[in-house]
C-alpha positions in Angstrom: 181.9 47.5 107.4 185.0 47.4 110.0 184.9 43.8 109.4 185.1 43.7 105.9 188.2 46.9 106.5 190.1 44.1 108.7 189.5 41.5 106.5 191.1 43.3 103.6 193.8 44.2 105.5 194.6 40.4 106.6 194.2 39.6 103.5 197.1 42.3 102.1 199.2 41.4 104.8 199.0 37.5 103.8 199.3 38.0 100.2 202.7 40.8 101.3 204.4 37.9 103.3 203.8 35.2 100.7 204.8 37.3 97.6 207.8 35.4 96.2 206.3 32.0 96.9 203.5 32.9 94.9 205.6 33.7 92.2 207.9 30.8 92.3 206.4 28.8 89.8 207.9 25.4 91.9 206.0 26.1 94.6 203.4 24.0 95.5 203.1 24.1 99.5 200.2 24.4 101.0 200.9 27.1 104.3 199.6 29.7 101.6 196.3 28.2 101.7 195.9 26.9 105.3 196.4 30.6 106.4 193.5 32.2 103.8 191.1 29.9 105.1 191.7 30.5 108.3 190.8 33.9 107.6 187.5 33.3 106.8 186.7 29.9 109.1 183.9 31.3 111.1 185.3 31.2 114.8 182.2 30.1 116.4 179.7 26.5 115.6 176.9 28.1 114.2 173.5 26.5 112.9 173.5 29.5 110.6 176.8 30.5 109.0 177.0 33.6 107.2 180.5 34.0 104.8 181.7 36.6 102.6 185.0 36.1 100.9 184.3 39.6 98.8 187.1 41.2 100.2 189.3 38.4 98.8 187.7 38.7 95.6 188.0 42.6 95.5 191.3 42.6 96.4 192.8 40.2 93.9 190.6 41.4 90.7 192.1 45.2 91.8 195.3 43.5 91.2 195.8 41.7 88.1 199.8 40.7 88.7 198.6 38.8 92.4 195.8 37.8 90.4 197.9 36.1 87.9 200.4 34.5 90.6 197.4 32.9 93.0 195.3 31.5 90.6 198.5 30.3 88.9 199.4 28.4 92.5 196.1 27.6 93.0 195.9 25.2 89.9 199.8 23.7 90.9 197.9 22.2 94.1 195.3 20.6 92.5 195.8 19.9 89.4 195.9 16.2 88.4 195.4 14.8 91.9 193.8 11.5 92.3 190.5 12.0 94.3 189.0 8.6 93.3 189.0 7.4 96.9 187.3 10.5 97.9 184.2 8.8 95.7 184.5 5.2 96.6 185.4 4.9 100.5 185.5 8.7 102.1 183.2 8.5 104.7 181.6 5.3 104.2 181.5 2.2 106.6 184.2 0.5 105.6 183.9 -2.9 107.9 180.9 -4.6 108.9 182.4 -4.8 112.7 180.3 -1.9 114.3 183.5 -2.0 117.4 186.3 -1.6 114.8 184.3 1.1 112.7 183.8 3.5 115.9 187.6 2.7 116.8 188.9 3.4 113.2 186.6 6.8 113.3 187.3 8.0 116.9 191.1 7.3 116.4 191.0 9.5 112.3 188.8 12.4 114.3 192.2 13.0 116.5 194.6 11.4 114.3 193.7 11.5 111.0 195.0 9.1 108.3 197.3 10.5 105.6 196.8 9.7 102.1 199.9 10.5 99.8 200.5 13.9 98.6 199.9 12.7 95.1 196.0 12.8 96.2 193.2 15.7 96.5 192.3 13.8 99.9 195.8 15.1 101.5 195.2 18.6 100.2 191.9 18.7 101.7 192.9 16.9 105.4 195.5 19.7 105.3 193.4 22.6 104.5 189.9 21.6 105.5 190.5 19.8 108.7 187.6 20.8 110.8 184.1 18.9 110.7 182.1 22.2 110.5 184.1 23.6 107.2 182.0 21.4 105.2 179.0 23.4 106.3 180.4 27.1 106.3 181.6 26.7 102.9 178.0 25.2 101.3 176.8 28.2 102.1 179.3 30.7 100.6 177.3 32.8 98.2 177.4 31.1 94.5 177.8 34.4 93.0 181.3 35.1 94.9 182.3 31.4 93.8 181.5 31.8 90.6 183.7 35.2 90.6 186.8 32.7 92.4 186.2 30.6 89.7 186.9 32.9 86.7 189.7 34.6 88.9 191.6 31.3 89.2 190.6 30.7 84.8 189.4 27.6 86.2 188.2 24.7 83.5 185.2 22.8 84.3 185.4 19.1 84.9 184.1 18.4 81.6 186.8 21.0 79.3 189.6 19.2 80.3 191.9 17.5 77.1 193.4 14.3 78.9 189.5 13.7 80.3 191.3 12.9 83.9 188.9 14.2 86.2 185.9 12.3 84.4 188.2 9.1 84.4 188.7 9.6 88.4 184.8 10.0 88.7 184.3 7.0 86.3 186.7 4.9 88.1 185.0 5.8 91.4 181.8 4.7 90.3 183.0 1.9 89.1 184.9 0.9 92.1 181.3 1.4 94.6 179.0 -0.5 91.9 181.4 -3.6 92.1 181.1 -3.3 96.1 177.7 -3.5 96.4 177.1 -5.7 93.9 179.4 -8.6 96.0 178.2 -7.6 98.9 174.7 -7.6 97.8 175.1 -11.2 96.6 176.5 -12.7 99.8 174.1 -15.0 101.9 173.1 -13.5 105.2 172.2 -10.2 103.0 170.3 -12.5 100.6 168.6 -14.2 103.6 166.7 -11.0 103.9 165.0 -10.0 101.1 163.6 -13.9 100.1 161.1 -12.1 97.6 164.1 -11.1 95.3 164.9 -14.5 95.2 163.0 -15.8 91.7 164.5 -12.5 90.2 167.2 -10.9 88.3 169.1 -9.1 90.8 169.0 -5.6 90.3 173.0 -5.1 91.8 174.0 -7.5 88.8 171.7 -5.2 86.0 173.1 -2.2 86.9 177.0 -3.2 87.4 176.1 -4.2 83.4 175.0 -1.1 82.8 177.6 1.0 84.5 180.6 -1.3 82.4 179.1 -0.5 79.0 178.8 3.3 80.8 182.1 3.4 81.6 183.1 1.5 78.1 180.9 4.3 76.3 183.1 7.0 77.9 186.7 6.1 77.5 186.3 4.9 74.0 184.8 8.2 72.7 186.2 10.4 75.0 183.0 11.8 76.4 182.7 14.6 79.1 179.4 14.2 80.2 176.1 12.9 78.9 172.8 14.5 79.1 169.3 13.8 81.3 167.6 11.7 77.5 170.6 9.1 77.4 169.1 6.2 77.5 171.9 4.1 79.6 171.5 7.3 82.4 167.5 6.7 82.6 168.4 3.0 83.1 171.0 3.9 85.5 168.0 5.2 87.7 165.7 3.0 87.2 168.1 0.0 87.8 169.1 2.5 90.8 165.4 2.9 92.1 165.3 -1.3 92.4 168.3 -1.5 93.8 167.1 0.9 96.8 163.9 -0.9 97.1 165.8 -4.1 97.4 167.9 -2.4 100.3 164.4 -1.0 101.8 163.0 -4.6 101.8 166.0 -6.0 103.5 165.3 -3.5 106.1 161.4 -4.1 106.5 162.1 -7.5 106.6 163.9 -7.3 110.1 160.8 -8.1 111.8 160.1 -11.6 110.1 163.7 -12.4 110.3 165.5 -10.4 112.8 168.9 -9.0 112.2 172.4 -8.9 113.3 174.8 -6.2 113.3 177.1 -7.4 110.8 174.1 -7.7 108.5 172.7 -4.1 109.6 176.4 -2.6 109.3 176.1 -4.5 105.4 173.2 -3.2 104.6 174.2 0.7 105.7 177.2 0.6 103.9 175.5 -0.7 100.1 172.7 2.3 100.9 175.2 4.5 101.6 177.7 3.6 98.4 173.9 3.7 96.5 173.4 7.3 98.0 177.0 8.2 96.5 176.5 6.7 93.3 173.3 9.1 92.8 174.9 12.0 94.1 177.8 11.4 91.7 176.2 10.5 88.5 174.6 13.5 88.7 177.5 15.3 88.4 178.1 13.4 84.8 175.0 14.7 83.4 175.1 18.0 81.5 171.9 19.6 79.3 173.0 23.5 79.8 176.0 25.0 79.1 175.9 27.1 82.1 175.9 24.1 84.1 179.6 22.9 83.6 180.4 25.6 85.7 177.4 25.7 88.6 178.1 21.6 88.9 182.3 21.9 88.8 181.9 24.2 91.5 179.4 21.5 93.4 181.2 18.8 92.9 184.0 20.5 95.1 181.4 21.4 97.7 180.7 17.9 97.3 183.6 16.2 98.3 185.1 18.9 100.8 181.6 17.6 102.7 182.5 13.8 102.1 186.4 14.4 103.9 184.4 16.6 106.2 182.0 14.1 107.7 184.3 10.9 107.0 185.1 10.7 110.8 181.0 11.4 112.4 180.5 9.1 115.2 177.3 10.4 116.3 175.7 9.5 113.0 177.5 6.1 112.8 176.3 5.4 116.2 172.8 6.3 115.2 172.4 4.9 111.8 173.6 2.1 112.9 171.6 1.3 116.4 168.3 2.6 115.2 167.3 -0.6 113.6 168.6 -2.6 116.1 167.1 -0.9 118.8 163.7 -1.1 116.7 164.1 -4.5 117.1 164.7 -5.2 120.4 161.8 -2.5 121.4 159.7 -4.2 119.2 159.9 -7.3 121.0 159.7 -5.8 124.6 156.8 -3.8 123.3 154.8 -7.3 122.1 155.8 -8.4 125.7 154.9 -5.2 127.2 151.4 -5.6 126.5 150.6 -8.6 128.2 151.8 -6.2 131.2 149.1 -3.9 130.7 145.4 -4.5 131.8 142.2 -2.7 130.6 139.1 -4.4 132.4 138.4 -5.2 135.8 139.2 -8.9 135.5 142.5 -8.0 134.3 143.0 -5.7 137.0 142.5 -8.5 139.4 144.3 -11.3 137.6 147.2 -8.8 137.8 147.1 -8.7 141.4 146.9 -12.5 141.6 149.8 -12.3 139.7 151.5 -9.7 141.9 151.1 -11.7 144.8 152.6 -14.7 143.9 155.5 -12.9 142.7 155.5 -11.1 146.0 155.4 -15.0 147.7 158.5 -16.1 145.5 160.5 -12.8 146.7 159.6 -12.9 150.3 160.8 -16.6 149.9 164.3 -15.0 148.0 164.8 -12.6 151.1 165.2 -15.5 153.5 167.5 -17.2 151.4 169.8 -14.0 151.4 169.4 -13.6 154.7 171.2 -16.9 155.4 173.6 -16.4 152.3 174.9 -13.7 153.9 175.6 -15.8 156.8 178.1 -18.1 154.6 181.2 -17.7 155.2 183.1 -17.5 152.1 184.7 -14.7 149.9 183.1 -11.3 148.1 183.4 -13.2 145.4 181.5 -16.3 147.0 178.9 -14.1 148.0 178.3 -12.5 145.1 177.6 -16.1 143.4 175.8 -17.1 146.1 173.4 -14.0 145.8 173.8 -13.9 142.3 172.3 -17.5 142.2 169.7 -17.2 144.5 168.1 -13.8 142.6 168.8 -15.8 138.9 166.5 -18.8 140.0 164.2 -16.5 141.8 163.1 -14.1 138.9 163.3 -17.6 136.9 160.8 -18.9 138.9 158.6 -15.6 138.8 158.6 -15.7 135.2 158.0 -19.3 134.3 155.1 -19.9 137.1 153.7 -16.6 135.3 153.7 -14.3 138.4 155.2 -10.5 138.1 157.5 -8.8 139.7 156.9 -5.2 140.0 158.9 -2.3 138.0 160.0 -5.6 135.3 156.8 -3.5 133.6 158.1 -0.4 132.8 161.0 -2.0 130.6 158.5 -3.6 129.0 155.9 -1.4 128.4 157.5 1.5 127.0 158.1 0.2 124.0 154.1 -0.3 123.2 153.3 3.0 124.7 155.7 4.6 121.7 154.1 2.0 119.6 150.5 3.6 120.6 151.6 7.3 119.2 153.7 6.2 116.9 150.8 4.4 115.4 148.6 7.6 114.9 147.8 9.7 112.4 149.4 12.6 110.6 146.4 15.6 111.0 146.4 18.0 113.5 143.2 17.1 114.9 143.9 13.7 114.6 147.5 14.0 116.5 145.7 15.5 119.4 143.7 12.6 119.2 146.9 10.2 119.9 148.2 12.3 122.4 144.5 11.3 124.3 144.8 7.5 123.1 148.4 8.1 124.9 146.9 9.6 128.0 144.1 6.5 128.4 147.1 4.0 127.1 149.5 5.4 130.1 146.9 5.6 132.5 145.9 1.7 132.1 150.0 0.9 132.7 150.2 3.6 135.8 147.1 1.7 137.3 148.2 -2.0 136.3 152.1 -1.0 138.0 149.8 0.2 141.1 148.0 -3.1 141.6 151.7 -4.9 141.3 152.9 -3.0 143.7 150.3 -3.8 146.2 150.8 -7.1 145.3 154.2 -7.6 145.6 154.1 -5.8 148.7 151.5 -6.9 150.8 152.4 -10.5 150.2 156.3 -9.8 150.3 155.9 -8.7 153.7 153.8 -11.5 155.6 155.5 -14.3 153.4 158.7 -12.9 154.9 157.5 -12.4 158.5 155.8 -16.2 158.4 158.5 -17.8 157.6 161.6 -16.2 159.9 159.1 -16.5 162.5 158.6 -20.1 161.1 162.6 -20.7 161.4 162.7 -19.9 164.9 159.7 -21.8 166.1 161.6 -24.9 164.5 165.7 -24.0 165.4 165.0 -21.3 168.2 166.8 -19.2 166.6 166.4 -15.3 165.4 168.2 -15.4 161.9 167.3 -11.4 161.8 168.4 -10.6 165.1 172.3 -9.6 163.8 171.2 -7.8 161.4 167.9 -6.4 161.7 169.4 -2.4 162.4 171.2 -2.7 158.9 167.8 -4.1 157.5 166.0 -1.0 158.6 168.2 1.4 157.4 169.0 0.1 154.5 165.1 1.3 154.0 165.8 5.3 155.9 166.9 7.8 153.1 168.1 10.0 155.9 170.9 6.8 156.8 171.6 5.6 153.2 172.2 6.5 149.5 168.8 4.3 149.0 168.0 6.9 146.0 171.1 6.0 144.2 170.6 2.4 145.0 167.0 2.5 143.9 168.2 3.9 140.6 170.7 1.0 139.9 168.3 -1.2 139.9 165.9 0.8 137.6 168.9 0.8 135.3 169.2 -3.3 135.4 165.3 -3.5 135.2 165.7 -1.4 131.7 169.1 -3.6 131.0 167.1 -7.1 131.8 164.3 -6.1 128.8 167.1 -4.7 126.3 168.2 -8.4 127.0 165.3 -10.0 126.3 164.7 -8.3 122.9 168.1 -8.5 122.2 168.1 -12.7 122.6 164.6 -12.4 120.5 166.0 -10.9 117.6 169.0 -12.7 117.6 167.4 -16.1 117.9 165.2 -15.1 115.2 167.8 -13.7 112.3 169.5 -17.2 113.3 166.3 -19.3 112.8 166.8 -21.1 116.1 163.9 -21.9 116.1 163.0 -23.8 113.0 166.3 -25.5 113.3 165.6 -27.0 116.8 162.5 -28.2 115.3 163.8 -29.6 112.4 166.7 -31.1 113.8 167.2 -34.8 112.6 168.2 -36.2 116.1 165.9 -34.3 118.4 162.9 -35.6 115.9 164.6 -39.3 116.5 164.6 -39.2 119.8 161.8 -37.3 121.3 159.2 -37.8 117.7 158.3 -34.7 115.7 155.6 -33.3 118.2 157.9 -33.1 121.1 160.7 -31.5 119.3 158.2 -29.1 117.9 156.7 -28.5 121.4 160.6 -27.9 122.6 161.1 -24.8 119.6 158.1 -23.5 120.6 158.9 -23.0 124.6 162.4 -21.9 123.5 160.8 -19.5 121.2 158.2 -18.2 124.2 160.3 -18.5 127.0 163.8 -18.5 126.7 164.7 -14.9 125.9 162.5 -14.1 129.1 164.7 -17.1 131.4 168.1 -15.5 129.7 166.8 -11.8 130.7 165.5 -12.9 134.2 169.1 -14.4 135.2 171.1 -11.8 134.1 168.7 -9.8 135.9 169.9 -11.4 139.2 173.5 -11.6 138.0 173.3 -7.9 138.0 170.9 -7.6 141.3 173.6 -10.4 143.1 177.0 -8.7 142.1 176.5 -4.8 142.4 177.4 -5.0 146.0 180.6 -7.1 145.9 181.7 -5.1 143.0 181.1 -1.8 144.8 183.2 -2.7 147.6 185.9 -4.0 144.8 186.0 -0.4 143.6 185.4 1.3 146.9 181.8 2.8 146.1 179.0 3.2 147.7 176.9 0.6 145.5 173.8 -1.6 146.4 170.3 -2.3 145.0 166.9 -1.4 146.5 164.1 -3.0 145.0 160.3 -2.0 146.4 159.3 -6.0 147.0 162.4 -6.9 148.4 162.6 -4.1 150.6 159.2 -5.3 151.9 160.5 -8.4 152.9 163.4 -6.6 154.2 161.3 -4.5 156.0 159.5 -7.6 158.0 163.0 -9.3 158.6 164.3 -6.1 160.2 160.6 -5.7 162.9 161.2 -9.4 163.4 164.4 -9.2 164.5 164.1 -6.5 167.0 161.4 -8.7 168.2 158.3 -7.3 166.7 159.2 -3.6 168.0 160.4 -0.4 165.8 160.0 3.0 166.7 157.6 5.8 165.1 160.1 7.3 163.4 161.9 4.0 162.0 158.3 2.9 160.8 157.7 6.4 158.9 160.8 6.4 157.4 160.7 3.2 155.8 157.3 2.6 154.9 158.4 6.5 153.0 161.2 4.9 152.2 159.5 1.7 150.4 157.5 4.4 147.9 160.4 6.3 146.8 162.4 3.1 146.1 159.4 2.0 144.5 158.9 5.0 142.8 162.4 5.2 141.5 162.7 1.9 140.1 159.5 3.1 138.1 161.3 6.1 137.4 164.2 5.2 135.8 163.9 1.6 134.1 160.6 3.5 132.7 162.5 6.7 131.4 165.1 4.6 129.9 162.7 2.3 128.1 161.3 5.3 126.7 163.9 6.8 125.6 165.4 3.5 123.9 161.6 3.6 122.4 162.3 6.9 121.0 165.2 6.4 119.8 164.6 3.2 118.0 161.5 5.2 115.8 163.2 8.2 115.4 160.8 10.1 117.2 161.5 13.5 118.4 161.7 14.6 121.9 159.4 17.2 121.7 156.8 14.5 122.0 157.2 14.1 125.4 156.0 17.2 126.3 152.8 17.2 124.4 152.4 13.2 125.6 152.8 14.6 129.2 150.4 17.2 128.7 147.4 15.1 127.8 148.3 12.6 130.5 148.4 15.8 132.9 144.6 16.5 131.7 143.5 13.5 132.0 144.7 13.2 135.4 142.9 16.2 136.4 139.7 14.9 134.5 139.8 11.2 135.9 142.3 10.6 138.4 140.4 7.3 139.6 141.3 5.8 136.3 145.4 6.5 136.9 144.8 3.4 140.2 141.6 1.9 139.7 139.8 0.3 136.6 136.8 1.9 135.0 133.6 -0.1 135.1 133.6 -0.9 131.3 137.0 -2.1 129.4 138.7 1.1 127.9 
């Protein structure tokens, strides 16, 4: 009650100080306004608004004079300004450059664009200027609007003589029909949706229909039309195909890939198709009690379209959730080579493990004499750059693993295992177990690499310093054997921070790889290497077609693996370059680390040194795990718009599965599961 008693005094105050404006019949500004909202502009973000602009109400119906001079102002500031923009381009993706949209919306959220005065678009930037006022005035009661209405002797959009706010919808219809039906037409959309192809296209039906619409309107002068006309039903209809078409493009991203210009295309026609629905329905009238309940919607309706016209967070989303589908959806076809079920797998993992562990402990000798070169940062970050690049090359192409490259991979198909599931409740708890089993076969195929890597990182490493010395007599790891060791100790260096660098290029090295997929695949690289007339010349049809199939295997893996070492190579040099504290630590590396730093102390560390990094080796281990498996996950989530609160029931059932098999999280069953 002592709200509502302050609020009606604000409101006489306001209405005291702003008397002879209101009753000069020239005055049109809109300070008036921009201080009554602000009256009742809820000072708080609020998922649940609650507004009452009785008082307002009350105050000017007790007072017929005020009455008189506001709604009289009121109509000076709207009337006959052009809101057709408002319809066609307010808060639609404008471009198809992703970089430029975020840039053009980041800069309008501080500094918004100003349309002339002439336009409804500048009375609402003035008035309505926050992003939430879209949401506390939808849910104003309709009763108290309906009461503004009559106050102000509003006329409905459809009682107006010279038909201009009809004509404005009209032309704003018009206007988003024409732009998607180019768009819609253009190549690298058609490219997608190949089964449209033998037909008429919808885009070029229902721009038809919306002329002779349009036509049907001027020339008789027509308000509105009702839900029977027959052009309205084929409106929809033409509408519904239209949508479908868009749908298809979408589904279609898997056989094709996509790019972001294409993605950023095909948002923009299913958001100008969304407007056209929302707006046509604001044409269609079958109750007289209706003009007024839809004139007061269609306001709602485009205070919520200036509103929202600068939201990053949903550009951002809508327009990386397909993208990132993509991508996961490659690293998640990957991923399950990466996972083993039976005991042969197990093994053959291990195999695998090991002679990725051979190649690295090979890599840490090279770096130890890189390191030795004397040249630049710069130089040395090549040099290492290089030798990691060719390394991880060689991992991938001989088909051994590296360990933690899984986790990057695998998340993907773990999503893909729940998201596949059914919708029940019994049958969801089902998928949360088919979860648990799924996670605990990837837990215990990441064990075995890890033992593989490192037991095999370590000797390969020892072998062959020990090797170099028997041949030069000389200790390569005698200079630097201290920083070798504590480069393992937690206690003597950020190796938790350093550990988690390289998680992050771990999950960066897979979002690579199904980044070059997808690309290579909306580009048809494939097809054209095999079809191209001079390859087929020179090397004969088979060997060409032999050449686009290893590209189409193996080369988003070779591009992902080098950047991998790119990253691994330069974090270093480019640390010191900014004057940070920044290295990796990988868990097979520092194995090989580890057997550099006892060989150069001649075969001797002490108790505590050994403890340390041998505790030290798990964590970095575990936290290259960690991290490139957490992001993966994440990106998973993301990418099939699955909520969060999954995690928490998927950790659940791997926690009681744990408890019930914990053999099964390192070891493989007897049977395949």
């Amino acid at each position: 009650m002592r709200e509502k008693v302050n609020a009606s005094q604000e409101i006489k105050q306001l209405f005291e100080r702003f008397e002879a404006q209101l009753s000069d019949p020239a005055y049109i500004d809109l300070d008036f306004l921009a201080e009554l909202i602000d009256l009742f502009r809820p000072k708080r973000r609020s998922l649940y608004y609650q507004v009452d602009i009785a008082p307002l109400l009350i105050y000017l119906e007790a007072s017929p004079d005020i009455k008189f001079s506001f709604s009289s102002y009121v109509r000076r500031v709207i009337d006959h300004k052009d809101f057709d923009q408002l319809i066609s381009d307010t808060g639609i993706i404008s471009y198809a450059d992703f970089r430029y949209e975020i840039k053009k919306r980041i800069t309008e959220k501080y500094l918004p664009s100003q349309p002339p005065k002439s336009t409804l678009q500048y009375v609402l930037n003035q008035l309505f200027y926050h992003s939430q006022d879209a949401d506390w005035v939808a849910v104003i009661p309709n009763d108290q609007l309906q009461r503004l209405y009559q106050i102000c002797d509003f006329n409905s959009l459809y009682e107006s003589n010279v038909n201009f706010e009809i004509k404005e919808i009209l032309y704003g219809l018009e206007v988003l029909v024409q732009r998607i039906t180019g768009r819609a037409m253009e190549t690298d959309v058609n490219k997608m949706v190949p089964e449209f192809q033998n037909f008429d296209s919808p885009f070029i039906a229902i721009m038809r229909e919306f002329s002779e619409l349009n036509d049907r309107f001027l020339a008789g002068n027509l308000h509105f039309m009702t839900s029977d006309d027959l052009a309205y039903k084929q409106i929809l209809v033409l509408h519904k195909q239209c949508e479908n078409y868009i749908d298809t493009a979408f589904a279609n991203s898997h056989r094709f890939g996509i790019s972001i210009k294409v993605n950023q295309s095909l948002l923009r026609i299913r958001q100008q198709l969304e407007r056209i629905k929302a707006i046509i329905s604001f044409l269609v009238i079958d109750k007289e009690q209706e003009k007024v309940d839809k004139s007061i919607a269609f306001a709602q309706t485009l205070i919520g379209y200036n509103c929202r016209k600068s939201n990053v967070r949903k550009l951002v989303g809508q327009s990386t959730q397909l993208l990132a589908y993509e991508i996961t959806h490659h690293t998640a076809q990957t991923g399950e080579h990466y996972i083993t079920s039976s005991k042969k797998e197990y093994w053959n993992m291990f195999r695998s493990a090991c002679g990725g562990g051979i190649i690295v402990g090979i890599m840490c000798i090279l770096k130890l004499f890189l390191g030795k070169v004397e040249t630049s940062e710069f130089g040395h970050a090549l040099l290492y750059s290089i030798n990691y690049a060719i390394g991880f090359t060689a991992i991938y192409l001989f088909g051994a693993t590296l360990a933690t490259k899984q986790p990057a991979m695998t998340a993907s198909a773990l999503v893909a295992a729940i998201e596949n599931g059914a919708s029940g409740q019994d049958e969801k708890r089902h998928r949360y177990w088919n979860f648990a089993v799924f996670f605990a076969r990837l837990f215990r195929s990441q064990f075995i690499a890890f033992v593989g890597n490192v037991i095999m990182a370590f000797p390969v490493s020892l072998v062959l310093i020990w090797g170099i010395q028997e041949l030069f007599h000389y200790n390569a790891a005698a200079g630097k054997w201290m920083t070798l060791v504590n480069d393992l100790n937690p206690t003597e260096t950020p190796m938790i921070l350093h550990a988690c660098i390289a998680g992050v290029f771990l999950f960066l090295s897979g979002i690579i790889a199904g980044s070059i997929s997808n690309r290579d695949k909306h580009n048809s690289v494939y097809y054209r290497i095999e079809e191209q007339p001079v390859l087929k010349k020179i090397f004969g049809k088979e060997k060409t077609a032999k050449v686009a199939r290893f590209y189409e295997k193996k080369w988003a893996g070779i591009v992902s693996n080098i950047w991998f070492g790119v990253f691994m190579g330069t974090t270093a040099s480019v640390g010191m370059f900014l004057g940070l504290n920044l290295d990796i630590r990988h868990i097979t590396f520092a194995s090989g680390n580890l057997a550099l730093g006892l060989f150069g102390n001649d075969m001797s560390l002490t108790t505590d040194m050994w403890i340390w990094d041998i505790l030290g080796i798990g964590l970095i281990g575990f936290f290259n795990f960690a991290v490139s498996f957490s992001l993966s996950l994440t990106l998973a989530f993301r990418s099939r718009n699955l909520s969060f609160g999954e995690l928490i029931k998927m950790a659940k059932a791997v926690w009681i599965y744990f408890k019930i098999s914990p053999r099964s999280f390192f070891f493989p069953p007897q049977d395949k599961s």
